[in-house]
Backbone bond lengths (Angstrom), bond angles and torsions (degrees), N, CA, C in turn:
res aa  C-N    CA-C-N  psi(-1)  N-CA   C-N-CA  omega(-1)  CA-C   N-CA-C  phi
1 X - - - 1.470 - - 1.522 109.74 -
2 X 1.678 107.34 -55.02 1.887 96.15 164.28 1.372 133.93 -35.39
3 X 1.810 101.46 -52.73 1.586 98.35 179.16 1.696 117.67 -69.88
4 X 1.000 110.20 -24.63 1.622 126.35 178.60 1.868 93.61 -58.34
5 X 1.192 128.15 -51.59 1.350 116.85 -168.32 1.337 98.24 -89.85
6 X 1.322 134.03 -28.50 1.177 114.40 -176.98 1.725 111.60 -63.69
7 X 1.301 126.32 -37.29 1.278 155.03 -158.64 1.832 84.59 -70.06
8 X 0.988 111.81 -54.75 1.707 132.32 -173.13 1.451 103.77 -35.46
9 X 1.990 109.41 -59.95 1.130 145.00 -151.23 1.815 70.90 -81.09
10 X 0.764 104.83 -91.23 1.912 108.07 -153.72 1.318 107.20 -37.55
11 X 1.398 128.06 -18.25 1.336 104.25 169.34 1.690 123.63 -103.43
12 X 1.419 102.14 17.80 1.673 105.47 177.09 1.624 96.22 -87.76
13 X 1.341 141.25 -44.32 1.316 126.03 -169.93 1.511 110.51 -58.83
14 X 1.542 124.35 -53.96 1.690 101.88 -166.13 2.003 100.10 -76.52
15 X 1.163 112.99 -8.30 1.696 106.91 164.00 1.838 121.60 -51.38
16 X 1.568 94.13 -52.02 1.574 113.59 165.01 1.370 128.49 -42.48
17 X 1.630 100.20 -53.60 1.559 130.08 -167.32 1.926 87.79 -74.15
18 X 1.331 126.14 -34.92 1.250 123.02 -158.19 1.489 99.04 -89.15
19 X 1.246 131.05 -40.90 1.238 150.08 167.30 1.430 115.48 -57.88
20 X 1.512 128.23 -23.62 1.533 122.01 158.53 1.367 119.82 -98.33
21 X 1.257 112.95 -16.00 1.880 119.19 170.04 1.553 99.79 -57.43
22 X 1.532 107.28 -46.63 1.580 107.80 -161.70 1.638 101.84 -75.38
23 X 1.458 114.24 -47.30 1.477 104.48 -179.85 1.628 125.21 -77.96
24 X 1.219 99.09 10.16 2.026 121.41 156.65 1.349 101.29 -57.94
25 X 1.638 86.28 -81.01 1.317 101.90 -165.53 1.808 109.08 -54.69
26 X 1.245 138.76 -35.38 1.537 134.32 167.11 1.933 95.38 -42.00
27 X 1.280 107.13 -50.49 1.616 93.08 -143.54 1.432 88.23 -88.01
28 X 1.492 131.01 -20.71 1.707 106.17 177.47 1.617 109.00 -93.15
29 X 1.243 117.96 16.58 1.847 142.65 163.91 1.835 95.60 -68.99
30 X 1.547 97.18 -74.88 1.182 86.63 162.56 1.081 162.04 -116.76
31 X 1.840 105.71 36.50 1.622 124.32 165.04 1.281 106.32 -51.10
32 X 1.582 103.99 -46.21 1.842 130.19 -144.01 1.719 89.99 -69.06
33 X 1.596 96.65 -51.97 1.546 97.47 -159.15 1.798 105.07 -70.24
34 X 1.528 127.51 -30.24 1.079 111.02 -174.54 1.613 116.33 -74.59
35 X 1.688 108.57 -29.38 1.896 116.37 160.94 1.651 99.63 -47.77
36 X 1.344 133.57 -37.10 1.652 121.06 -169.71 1.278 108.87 -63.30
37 X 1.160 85.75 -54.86 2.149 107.67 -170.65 1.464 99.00 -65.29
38 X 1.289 140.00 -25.29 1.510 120.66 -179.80 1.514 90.89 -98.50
39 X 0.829 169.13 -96.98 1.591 167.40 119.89 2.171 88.80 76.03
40 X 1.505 96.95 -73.16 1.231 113.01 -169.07 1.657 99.55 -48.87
41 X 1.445 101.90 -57.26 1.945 107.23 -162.16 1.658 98.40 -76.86
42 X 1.290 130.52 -15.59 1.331 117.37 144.70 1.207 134.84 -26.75
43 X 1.702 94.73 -83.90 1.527 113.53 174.71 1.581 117.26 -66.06
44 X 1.129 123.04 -1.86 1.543 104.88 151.23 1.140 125.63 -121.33
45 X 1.904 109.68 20.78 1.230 113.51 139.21 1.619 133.78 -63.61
46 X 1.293 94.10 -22.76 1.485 104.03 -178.07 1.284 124.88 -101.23
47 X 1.479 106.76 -6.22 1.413 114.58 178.61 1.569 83.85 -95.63
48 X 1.228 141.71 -27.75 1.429 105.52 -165.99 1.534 114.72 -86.65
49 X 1.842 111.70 -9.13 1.623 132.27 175.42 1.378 105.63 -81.68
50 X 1.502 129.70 -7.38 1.264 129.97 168.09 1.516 111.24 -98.98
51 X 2.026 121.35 -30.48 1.018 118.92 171.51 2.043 133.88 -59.18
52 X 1.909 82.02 -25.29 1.281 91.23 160.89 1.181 136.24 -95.72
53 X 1.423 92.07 -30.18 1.843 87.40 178.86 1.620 112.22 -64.09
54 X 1.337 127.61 -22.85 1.332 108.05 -162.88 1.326 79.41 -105.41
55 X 1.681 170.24 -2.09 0.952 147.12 119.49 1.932 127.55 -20.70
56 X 1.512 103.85 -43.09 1.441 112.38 165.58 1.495 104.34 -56.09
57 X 1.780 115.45 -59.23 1.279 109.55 -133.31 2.245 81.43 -75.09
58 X 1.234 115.51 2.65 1.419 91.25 179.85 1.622 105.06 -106.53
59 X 1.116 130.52 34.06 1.552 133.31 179.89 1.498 82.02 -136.59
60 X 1.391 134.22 -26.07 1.762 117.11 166.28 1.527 100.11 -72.49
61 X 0.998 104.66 -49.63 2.129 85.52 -174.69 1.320 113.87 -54.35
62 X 1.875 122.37 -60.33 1.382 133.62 169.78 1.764 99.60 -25.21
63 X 1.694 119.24 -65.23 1.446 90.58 -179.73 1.093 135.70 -73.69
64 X 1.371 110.51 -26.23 1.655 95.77 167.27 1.297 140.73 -65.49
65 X 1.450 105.73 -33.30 1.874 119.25 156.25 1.338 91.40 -27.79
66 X 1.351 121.79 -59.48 1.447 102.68 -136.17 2.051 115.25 -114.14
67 X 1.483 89.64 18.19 1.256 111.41 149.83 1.592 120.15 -32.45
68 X 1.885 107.85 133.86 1.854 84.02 -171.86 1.905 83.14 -111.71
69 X 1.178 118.12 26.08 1.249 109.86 167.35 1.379 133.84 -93.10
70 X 1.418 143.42 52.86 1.413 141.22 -166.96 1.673 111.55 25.47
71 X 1.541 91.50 -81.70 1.151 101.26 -176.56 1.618 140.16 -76.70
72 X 1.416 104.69 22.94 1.229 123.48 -174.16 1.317 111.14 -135.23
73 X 1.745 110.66 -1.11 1.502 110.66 -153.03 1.920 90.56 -94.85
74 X 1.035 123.90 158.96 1.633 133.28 -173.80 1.748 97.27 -79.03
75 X 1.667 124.98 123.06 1.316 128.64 -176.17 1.961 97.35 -64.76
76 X 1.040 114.99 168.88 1.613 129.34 -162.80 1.828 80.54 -124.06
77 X 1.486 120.61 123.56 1.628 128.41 174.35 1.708 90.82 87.74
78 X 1.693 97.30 -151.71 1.154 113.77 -163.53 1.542 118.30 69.86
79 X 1.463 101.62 -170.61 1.963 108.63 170.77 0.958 112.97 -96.96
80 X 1.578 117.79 155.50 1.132 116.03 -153.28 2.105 115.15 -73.01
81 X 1.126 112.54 155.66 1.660 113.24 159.04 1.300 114.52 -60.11
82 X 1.417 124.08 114.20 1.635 110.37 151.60 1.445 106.09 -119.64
83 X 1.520 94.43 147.09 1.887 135.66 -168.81 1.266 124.83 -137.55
84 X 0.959 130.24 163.26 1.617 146.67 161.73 1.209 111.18 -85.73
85 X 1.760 102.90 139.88 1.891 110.73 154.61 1.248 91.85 -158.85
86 X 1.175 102.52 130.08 1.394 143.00 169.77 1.679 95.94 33.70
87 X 1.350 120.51 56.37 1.390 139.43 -170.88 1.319 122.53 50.55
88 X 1.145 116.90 47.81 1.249 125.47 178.48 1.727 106.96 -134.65
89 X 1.409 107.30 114.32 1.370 83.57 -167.56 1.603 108.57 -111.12
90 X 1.724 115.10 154.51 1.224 135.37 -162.79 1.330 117.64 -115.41
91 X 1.563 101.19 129.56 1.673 96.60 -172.83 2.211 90.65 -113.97
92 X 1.526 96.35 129.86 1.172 89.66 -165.48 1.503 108.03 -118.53
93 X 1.445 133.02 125.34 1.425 126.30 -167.90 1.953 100.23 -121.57
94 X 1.939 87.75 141.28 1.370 79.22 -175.11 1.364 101.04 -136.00
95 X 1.449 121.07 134.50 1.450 131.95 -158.36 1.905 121.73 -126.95
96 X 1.253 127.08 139.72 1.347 116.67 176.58 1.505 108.31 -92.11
97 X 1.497 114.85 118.53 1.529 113.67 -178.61 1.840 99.13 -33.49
98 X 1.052 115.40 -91.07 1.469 140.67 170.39 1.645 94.41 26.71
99 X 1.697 113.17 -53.62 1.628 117.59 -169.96 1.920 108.79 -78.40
100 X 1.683 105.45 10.97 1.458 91.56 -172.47 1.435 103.81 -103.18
101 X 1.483 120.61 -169.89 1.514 124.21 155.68 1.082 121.68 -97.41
102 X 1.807 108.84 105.63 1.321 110.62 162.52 1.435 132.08 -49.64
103 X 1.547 125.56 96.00 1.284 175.12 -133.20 2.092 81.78 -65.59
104 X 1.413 74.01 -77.61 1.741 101.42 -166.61 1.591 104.57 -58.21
105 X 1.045 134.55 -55.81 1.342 145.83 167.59 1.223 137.96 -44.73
106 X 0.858 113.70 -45.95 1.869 149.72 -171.35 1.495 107.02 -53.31
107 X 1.599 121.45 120.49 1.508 116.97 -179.60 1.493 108.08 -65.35
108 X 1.274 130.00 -156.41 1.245 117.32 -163.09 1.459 93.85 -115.08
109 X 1.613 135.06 1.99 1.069 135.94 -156.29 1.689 76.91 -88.47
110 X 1.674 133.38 -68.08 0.905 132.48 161.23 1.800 141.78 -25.65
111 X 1.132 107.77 -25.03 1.358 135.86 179.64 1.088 113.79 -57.77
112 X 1.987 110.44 -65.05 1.248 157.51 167.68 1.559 103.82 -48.46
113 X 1.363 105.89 -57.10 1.742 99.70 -177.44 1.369 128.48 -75.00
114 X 1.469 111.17 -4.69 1.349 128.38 -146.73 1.782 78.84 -105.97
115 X 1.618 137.28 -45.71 0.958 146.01 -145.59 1.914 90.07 -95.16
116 X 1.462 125.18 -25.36 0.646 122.08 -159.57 1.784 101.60 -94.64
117 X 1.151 109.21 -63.30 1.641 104.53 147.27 1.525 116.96 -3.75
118 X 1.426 122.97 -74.30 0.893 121.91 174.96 1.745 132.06 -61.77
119 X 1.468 112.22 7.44 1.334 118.63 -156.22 1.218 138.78 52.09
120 X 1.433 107.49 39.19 1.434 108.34 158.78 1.408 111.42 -107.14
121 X 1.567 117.59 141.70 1.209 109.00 168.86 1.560 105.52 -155.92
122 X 1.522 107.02 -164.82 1.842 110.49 -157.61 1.124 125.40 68.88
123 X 1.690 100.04 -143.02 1.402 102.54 178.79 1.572 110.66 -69.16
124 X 1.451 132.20 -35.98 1.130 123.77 161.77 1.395 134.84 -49.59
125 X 1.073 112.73 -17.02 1.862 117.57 178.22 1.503 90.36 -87.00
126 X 1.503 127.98 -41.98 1.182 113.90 -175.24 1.230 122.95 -47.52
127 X 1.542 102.13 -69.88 1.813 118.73 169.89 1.269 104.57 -44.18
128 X 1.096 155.52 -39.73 1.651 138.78 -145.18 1.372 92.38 -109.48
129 X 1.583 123.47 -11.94 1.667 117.83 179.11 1.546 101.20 -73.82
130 X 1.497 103.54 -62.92 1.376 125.28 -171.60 1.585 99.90 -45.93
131 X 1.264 117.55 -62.76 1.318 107.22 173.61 1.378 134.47 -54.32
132 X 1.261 131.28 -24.76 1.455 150.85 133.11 1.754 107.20 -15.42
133 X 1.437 87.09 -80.47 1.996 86.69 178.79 1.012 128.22 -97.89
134 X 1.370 116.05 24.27 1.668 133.27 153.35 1.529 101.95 -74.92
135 X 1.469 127.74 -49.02 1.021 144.73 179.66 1.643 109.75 -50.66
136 X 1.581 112.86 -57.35 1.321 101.25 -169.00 2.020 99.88 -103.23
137 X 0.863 123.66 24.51 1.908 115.78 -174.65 1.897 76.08 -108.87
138 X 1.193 91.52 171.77 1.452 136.61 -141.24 1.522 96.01 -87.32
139 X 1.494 100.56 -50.87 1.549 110.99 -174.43 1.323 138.17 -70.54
140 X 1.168 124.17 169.41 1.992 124.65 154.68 1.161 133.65 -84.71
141 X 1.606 104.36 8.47 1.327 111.62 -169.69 1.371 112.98 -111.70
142 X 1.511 108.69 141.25 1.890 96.90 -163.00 1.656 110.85 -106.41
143 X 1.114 113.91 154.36 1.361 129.29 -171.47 1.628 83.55 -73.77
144 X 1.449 111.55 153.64 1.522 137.37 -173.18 1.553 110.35 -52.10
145 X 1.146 115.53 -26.03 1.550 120.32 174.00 1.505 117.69 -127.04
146 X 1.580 108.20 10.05 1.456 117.15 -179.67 1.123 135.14 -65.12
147 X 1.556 123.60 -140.16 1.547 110.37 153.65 1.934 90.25 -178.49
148 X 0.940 103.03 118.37 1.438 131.18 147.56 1.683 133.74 -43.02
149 X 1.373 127.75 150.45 1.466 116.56 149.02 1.392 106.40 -19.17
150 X 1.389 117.83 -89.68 1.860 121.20 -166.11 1.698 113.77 -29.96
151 X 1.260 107.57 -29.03 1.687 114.14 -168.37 1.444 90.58 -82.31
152 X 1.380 141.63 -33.28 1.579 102.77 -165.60 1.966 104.99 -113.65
153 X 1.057 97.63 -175.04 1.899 95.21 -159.59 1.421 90.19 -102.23
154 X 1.401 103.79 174.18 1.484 110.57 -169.58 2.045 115.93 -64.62
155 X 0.968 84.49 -19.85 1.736 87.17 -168.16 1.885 103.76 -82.86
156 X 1.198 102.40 -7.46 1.749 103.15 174.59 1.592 105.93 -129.37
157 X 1.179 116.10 107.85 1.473 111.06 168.97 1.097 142.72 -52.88
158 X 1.007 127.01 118.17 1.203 126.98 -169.44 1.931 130.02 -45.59
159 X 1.304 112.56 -154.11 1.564 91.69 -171.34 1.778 108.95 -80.13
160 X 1.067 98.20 -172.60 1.668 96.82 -168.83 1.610 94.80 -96.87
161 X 1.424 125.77 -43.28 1.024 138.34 -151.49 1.235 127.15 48.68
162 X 1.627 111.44 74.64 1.157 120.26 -140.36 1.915 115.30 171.82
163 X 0.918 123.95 155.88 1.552 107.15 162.92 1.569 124.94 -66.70
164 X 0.900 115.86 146.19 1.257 118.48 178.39 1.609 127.72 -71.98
165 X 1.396 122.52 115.56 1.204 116.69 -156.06 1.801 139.71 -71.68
166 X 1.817 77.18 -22.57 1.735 103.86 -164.98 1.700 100.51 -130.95
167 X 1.231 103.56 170.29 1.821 99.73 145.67 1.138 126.42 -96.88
168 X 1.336 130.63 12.20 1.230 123.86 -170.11 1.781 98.46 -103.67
169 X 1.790 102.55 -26.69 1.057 109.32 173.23 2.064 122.53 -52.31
170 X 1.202 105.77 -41.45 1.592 115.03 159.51 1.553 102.13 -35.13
171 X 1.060 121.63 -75.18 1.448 107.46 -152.03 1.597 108.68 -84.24
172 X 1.549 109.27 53.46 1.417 107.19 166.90 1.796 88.42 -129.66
173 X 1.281 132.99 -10.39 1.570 116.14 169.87 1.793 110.30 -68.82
174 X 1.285 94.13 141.45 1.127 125.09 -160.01 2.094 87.44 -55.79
175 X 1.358 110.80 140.85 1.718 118.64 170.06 1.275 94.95 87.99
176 X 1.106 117.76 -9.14 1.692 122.39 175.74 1.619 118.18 -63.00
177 X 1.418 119.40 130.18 1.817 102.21 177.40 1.527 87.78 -112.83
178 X 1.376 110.38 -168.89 2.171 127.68 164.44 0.960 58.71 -73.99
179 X 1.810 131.88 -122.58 1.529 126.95 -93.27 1.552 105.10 -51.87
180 X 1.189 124.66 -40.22 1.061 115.01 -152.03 1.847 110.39 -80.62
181 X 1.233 95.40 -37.04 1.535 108.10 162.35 1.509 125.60 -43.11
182 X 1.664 110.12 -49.01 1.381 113.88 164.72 1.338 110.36 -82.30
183 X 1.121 141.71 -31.21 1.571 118.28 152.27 1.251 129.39 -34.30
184 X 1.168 118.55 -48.70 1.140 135.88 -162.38 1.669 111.85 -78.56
185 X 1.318 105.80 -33.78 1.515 113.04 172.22 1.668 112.11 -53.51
186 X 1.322 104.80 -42.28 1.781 102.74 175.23 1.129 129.47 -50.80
187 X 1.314 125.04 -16.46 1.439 137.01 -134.71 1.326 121.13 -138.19
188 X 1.666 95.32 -29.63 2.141 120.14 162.93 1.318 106.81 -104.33
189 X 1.400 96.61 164.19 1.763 119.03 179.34 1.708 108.94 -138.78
190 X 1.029 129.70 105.19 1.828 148.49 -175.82 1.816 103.06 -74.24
191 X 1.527 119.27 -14.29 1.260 119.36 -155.98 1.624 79.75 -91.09
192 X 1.518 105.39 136.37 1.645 121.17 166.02 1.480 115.39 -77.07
193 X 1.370 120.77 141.68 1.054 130.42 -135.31 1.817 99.14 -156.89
194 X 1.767 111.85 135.26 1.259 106.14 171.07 1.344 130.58 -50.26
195 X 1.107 103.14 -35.69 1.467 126.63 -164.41 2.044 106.77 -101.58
196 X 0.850 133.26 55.05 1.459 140.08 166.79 1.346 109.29 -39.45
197 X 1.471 102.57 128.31 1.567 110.64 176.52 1.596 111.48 75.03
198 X 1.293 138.73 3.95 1.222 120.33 164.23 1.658 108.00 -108.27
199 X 1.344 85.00 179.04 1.987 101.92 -174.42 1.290 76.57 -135.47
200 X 1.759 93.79 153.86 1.934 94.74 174.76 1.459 69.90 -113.92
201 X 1.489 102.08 164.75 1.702 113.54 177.57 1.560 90.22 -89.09
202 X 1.442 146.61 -71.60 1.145 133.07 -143.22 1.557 112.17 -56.89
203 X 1.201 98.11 -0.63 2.001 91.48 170.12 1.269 119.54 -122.12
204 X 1.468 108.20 7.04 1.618 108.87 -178.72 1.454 106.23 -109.01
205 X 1.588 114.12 137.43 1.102 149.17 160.62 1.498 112.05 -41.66
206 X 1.227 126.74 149.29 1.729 131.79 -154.05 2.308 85.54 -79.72
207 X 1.179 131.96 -13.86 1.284 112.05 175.74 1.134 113.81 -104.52
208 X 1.602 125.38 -3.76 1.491 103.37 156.62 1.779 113.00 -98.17
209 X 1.205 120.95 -9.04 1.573 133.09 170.38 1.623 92.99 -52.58
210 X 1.555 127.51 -55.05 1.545 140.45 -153.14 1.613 80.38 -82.90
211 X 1.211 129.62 -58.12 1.747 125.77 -179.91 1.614 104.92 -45.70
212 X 1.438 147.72 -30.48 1.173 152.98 -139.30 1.868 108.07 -115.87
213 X 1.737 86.51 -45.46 1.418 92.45 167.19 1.450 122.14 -60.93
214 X 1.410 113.61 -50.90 1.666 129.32 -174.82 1.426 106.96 -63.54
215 X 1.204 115.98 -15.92 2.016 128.96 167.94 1.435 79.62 -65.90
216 X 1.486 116.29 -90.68 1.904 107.80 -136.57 1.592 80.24 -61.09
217 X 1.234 148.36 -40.87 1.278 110.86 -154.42 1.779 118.22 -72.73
218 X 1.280 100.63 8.21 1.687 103.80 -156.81 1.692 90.58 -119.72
219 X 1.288 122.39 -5.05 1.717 124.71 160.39 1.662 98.03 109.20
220 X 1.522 94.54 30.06 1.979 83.22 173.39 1.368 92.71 -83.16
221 X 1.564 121.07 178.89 1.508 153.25 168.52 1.424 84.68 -54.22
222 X 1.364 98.41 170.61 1.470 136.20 175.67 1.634 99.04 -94.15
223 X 1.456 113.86 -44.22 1.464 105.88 169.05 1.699 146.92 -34.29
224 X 1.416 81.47 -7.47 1.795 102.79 -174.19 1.214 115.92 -87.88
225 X 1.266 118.38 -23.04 1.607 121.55 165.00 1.571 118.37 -103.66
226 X 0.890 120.41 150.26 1.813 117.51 157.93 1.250 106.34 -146.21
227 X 1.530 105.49 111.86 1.671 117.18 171.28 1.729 130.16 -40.01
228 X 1.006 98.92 161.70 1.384 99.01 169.86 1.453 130.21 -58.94
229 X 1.277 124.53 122.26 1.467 138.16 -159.62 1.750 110.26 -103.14
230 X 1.095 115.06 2.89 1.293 125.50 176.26 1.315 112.25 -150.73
231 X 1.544 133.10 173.26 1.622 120.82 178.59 1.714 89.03 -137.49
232 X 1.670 107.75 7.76 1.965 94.35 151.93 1.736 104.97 -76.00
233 X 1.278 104.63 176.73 1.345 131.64 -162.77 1.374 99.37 -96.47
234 X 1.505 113.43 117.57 1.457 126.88 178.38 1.617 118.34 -30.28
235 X 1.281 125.03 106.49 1.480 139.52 178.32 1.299 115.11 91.32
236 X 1.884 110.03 -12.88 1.645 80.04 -178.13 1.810 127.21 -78.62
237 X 1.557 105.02 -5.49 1.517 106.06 -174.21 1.568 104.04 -127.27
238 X 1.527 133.29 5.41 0.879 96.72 -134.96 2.223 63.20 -116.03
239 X 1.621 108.03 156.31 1.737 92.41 166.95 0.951 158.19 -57.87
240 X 1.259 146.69 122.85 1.520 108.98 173.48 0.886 115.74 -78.72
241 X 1.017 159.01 39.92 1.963 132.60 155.37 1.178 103.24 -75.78
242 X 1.343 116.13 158.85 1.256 123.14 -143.77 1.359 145.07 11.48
243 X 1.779 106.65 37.41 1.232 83.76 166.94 1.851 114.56 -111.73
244 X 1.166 101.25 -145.66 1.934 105.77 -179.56 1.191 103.34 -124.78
245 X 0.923 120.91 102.10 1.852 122.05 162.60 1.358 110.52 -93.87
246 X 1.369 110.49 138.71 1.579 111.39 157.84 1.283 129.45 -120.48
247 X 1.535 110.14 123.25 1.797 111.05 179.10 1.100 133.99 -84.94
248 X 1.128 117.14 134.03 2.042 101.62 -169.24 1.552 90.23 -109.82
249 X 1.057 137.43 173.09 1.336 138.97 -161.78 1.536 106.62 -166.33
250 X 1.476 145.02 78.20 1.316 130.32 -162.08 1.849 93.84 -107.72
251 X 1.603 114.50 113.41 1.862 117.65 170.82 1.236 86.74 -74.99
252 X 1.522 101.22 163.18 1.706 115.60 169.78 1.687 87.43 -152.38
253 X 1.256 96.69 128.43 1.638 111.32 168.02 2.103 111.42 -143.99
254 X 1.697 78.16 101.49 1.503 74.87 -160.28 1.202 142.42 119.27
255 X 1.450 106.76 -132.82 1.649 108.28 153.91 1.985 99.13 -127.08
256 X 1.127 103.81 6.94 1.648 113.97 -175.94 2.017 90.65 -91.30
257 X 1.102 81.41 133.59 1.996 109.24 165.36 0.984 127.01 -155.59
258 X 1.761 115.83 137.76 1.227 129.93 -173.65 1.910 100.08 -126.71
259 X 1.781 86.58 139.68 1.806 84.69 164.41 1.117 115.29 -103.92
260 X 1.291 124.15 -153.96 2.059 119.65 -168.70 2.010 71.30 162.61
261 X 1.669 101.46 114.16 1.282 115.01 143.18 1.693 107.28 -124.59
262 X 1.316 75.55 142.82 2.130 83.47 168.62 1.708 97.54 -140.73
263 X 1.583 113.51 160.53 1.118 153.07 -174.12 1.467 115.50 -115.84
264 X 1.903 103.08 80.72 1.346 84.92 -177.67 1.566 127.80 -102.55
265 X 0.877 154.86 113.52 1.764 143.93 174.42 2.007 108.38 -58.21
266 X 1.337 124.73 101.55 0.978 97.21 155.46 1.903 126.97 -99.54
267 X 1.590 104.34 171.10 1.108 92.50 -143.49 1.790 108.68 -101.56
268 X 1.620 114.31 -17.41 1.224 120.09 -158.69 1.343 137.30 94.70
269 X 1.610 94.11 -12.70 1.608 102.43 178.57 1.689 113.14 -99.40
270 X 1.002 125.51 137.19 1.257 134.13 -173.97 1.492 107.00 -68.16
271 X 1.857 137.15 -19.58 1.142 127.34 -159.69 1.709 88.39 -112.42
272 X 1.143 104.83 -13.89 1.674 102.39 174.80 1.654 125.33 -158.47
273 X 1.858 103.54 71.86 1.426 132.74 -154.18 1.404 90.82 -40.86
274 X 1.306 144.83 -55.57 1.145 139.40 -110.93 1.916 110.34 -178.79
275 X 1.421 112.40 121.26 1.522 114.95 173.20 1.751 111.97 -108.96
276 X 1.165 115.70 125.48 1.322 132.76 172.73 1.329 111.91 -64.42
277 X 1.361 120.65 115.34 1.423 120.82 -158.29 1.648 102.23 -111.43
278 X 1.247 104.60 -39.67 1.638 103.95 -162.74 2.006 96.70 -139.09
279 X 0.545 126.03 167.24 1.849 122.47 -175.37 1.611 106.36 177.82
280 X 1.592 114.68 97.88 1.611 112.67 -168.99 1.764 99.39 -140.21
């Protein structure tokens, strides 16, 4: 009967010892998991202090555009504004469509230069042009290095045949990457326009001016540029009603960043300054 209890006794300690390994392991189960969950409710604390701030910083540009004071009113181009909101700070750039390359419009001499800008070239500038205006012409039939419905697989749709609606829409033609897609967003304009296929120079930036040049030198029209029509300084005199501005808005909190472009038209009317055209 002694050895029987002693025997008893010797097997309650590694039971114990087995019984606190396991309730370790429960509580660093859920040390780990409550470090995830604050980690997580962090970071979309900060995405939602970046969702607003660069939402502010684009109703601060909208008012200053539309300032009726000259000298108070926000210039149209230039470098960008950077500011504070609520410690998050915003670098804010403001642009006249008018200075971009119409995307949809654009002969192919332009197409080509626009791709080239970006450093693509050869046989790859070829294919990714062709595929470009395979994308927006009418037809099923593909340019010599293009690609058609038949060219892309079921999980990416094929071309629209059609203008292109978005920018995000770009980076679904086939030879297409992101980077190059978001490059490329800086530099085109999707908004339809009286005037198809031109860039005015007084609103374009020195890389679509260099996109415009590499047209006439490559046998586009003369139609692709139109000089400067005034020798004031782009936006400070000239109206907006009707035109298209676009704001890019990049928050930085941190090492965390968010962008916010919108496309705005304002309109001239006092009961409805301004229509939101594009918002991404």
């Amino acid at each position: 009967m002694t050895a029987r209890a002693g025997t008893g006794r010797g097997f309650a300690l590694p039971a114990a010892l087995v019984g606190l390994v396991v309730f370790a392991s429960v509580a660093m189960g859920i040390l780990e998991w409550g470090q995830g969950t604050a980690a997580m409710l962090q970071a979309q604390a900060v995405r939602a202090r970046l969702d607003a701030a660069a939402d502010a910083g684009l109703m601060l540009a909208i008012h200053g555009l539309g300032l009726d004071a000259p000298a108070e009113r926000w210039r149209v181009g230039g470098p960008a504004r950077v500011l504070g909101f609520d410690g998050v700070t915003l670098s804010i750039a403001v642009a006249d469509e008018r200075g971009k390359v119409p995307l949809n419009t654009a002969e192919s001499e332009m197409v080509r230069a626009l791709l080239g800008q970006l450093g693509v070239s050869g046989l790859a500038q070829d294919a990714l042009a062709d595929a470009i205006e395979d994308w927006i012409d009418e037809d099923d039939t593909a340019r010599p290095a293009g690609a058609e419905r038949q060219d892309y697989g079921e999980a990416t749709p094929g071309p629209r045949n059609g203008p292109f609606r978005s920018l995000d829409e770009i980076a679904r033609v086939r030879g297409m990457t992101g980077p190059l897609a978001t490059a490329m967003a800086d530099l085109v304009t999707l908004v339809p326009r009286a005037d198809p296929g031109i860039v005015e120079a007084r609103h374009a930036g020195p890389a679509v001016l260099a996109i415009v040049k590499a047209q006439g030198d490559a046998g586009g029209t003369d139609d692709g540029f139109v000089t400067a029509l005034s020798p004031e300084p782009p936006g400070d005199s000239e109206p907006l009603a009707l035109r298209l501005i676009s704001i890019a808005v990049t928050a930085s909190l941190g090492q965390a960043r968010l962008a916010r472009t919108a496309i705005v038209e304002f309109t001239g009317d006092r009961r409805q300054p301004y229509w939101l055209r594009s918002y991404r």
